[in-house]
N, C-alpha and C positions, 0 to 999 in steps of 0.2 A: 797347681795341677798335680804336681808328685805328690804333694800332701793329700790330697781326695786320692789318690790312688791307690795309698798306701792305708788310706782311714778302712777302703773299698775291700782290698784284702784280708785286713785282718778281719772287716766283719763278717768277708765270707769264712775265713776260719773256725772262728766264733759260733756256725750254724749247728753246728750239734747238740749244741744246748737248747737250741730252739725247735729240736724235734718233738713231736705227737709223740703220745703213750700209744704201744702196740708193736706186735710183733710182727718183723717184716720176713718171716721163713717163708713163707707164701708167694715171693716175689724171686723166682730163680732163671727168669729169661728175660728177654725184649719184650717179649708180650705180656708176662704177666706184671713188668715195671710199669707199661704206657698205662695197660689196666688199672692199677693202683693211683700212679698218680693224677687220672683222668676221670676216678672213683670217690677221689677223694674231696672233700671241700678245703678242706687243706692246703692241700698239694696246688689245686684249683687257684684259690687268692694269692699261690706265692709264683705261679706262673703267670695269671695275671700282671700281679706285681713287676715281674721282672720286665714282660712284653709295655707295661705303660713307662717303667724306668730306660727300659734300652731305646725307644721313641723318642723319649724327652733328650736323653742324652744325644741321641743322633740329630735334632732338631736346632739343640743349643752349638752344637761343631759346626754345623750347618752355614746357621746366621753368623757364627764368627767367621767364617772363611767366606761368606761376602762380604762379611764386615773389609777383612782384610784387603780384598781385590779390588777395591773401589779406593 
C-alpha cells in the first residue's frame, strides 16, 4: 500500500507535463477556474477520471473492511 501511495504522488507531481497548450491568464478567480475547467474537454475527462478512480478506490477499502470483520 505505501508503495501505490508513493507511485500515486509522484505521478501527481509529474502532472505539469501533462498540461494542454494555451494560455491560462484568463483564469483570475473561482469563477472564471470552474469556467475553464468545466469548458474544457480536457479538464472534463480528467475530472471524470479522478470521480471513477476515487469510486473504485472507495469500493476496493470497502470490501476489504468486510473482508476483515467477518
Amino acid at each position: 500500500m505505501k508503495r501505490l501511495m508513493t507511485t500515486a504522488a509522484l505521478t501527481v507531481l509529474a502532472t505539469p507535463a501533462l498540461a494542454h497548450p494555451g494560455d491560462h491568464h484568463e483564469v483570475s478567480g473561482w469563477a472564471e477556474a470552474v469556467q475553464h475547467l468545466l469548458g474544457s474537454p480536457f479538464h472534463l475527462a480528467l475530472v471524470a477520471g479522478a470521480i471513477v478512480l476515487g469510486f473504485g478506490v472507495l469500493k476496493v477499502r470497502g470490501s476489504r473492511r468486510q473482508v476483515k470483520k467477518r
